[in-house]
N, C-alpha and C positions, 0 to 999 in steps of 0.2 A: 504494500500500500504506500505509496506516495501521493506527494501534492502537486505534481504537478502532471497527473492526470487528465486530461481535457474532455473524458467522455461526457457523456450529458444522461445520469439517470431519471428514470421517470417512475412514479409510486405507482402502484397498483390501481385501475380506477376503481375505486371506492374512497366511502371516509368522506368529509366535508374539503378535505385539501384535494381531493381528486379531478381531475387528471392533473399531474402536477410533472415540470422539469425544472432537478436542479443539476449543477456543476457536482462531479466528487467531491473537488476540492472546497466550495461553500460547505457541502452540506458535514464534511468534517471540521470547518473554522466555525458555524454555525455549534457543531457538539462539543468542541474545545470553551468558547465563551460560555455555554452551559453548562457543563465541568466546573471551571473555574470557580463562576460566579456560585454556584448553587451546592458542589462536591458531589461526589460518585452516589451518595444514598440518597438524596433530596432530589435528585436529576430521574425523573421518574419516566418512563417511557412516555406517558402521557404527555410528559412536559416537551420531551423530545422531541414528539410529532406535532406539538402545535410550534415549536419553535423552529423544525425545521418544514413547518409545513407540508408532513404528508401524512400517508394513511400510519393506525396507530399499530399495523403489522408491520411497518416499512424495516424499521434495523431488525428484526428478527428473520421478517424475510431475505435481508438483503447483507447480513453481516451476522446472525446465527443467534447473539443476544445481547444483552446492554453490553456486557463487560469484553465483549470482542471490540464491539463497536468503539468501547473508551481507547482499549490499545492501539485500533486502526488509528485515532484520532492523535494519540500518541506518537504515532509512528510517521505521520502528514507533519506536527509540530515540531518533531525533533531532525526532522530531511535537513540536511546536510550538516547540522548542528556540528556535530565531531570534526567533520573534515573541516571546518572554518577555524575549531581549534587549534586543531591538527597544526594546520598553515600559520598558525600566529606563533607557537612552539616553533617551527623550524624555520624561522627565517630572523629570530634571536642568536646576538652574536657570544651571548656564553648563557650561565643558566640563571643568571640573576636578570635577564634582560628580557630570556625567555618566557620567566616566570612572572613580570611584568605584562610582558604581552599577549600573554595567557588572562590574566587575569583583567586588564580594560577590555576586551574585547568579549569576555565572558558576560560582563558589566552591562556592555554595550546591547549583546544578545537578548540579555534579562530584563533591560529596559526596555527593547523594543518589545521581547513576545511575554508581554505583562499576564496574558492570560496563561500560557502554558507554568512559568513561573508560579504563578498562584498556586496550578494545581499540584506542582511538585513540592510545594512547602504544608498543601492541604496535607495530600498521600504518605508527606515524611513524618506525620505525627502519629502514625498508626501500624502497625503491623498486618499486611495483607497482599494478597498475589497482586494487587496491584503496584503495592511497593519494591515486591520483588520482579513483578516487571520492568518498572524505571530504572531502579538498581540493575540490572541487568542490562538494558539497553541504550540506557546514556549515565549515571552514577558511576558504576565502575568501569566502561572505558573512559571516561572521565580522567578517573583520580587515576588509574593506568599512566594517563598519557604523561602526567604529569609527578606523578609521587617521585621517580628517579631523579627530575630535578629538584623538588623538592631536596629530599634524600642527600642529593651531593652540597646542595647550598647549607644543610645543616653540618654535615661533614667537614668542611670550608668554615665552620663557627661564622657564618654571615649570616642566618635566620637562628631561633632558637631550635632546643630540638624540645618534640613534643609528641608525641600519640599520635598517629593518624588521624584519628577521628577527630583529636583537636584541632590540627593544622585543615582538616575539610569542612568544618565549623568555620574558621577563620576565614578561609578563603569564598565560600559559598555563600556564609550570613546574609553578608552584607547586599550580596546579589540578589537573595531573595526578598529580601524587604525594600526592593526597587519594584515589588508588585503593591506594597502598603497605601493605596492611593489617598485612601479616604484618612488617617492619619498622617500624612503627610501633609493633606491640604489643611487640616487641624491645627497643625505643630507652627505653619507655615502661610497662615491665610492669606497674605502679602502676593504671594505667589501662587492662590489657587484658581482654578484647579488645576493640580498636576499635571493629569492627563494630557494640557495642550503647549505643556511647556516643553524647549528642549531636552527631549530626555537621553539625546546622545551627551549634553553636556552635563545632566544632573549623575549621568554613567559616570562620565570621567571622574566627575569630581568626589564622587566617592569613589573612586580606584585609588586616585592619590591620595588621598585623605589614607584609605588602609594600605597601600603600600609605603606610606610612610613609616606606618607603624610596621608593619610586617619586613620591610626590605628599605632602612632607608640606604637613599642615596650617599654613596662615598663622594669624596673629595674627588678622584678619579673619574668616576663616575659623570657628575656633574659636571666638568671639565668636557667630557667626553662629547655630553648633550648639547652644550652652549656652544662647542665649535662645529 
């Protein structure tokens, strides 16, 4: 299942939404914003079918049951996620640079797909095959791609060392609470609503803010950046 699918399905004629054509790719961004907003138990089939406007057999017919359906939708938000990592990781000129680069453009990702975000901070508070589906298909290639830099920069005494799980705390938190809108615009009224603000730069600026803490800049370093 990808997103960039282009066929055109059509719901079964019946049901009040009948006859109906949507895009794959809508009617999976369509079941991600419902996700998000609502979480995997409150996203009721019913809700599904009036949100994505078709018959209320439409995902069992056409994806087997709710919880396939959620992975498919998982599997359309997370398309090419990794590989974009990937690329930020190897085109850093050592591992302190890597791990910088890794980490704004993570930022960057989080802040743009605010809704997939949400649901991976909902699914992490709970133990269930849904969790270990995310875990499986972007968690741990994830912390994979990275943990070895990790790993050498604490070796080098240039990070601290710590747990795993703390250093994926560390690194991920702050990513995830770049879905926090409605607190945000709280904390921040000056500036609301979030949503229409630049949020490639509200990204950056918490990267540097926690690369600061997490990796600061040498003397070297900085030198490096200003020429």
């Amino acid at each position: 299942m990808t997103g960039g699918t282009q066929k055109a399905m059509e719901s079964p004629a019946r049901g009040k939404y009948a006859p109906v054509q949507l895009e794959e790719s809508e009617i999976l961004r369509r079941g991600l914003d419902a996700f998000a907003e609502l979480g995997y138990a409150a996203t009721t089939m019913r809700e599904l079918a009036r949100r994505l406007e078709v018959s209320h057999n439409f995902i069992n017919d056409r994806y087997g049951s709710k919880e396939k359906f959620w992975r498919a939708v998982v599997d359309f938000a997370l398309l090419d996620v990794q590989s974009e990592l990937d690329h930020r990781m190897a085109v850093g000129r050592d591992d302190g640079e890597r791990l910088r680069n890794v980490i704004v453009q993570l930022y960057r990702l989080s802040a743009k797909a605010s809704a997939m975000n949400r649901l991976i901070s909902d699914e992490s508070t709970r133990d269930s095959s849904r969790l270990d589906y995310l875990h499986q298909r972007f968690i741990k290639p994830f912390w994979d791609s990275i943990e070895p830099t990790i790993s050498s920069l604490i070796a080098a005494g240039r990070i601290p060392d710590a747990p795993t799980h703390i250093w994926y705390f560390a690194v991920t938190g702050p990513a995830l609470a770049l879905a926090q809108d409605p607190i945000a615009d709280r904390l921040n009224p000056a500036a609301s609503p979030m949503a229409e603000q630049d949020r490639n730069g509200m990204a950056d600026a918490l990267s540097s803010l926690v690369l600061q803490g997490l990796l600061p800049l040498s003397r070297g370093d900085a030198t490096d950046r200003d020429g």
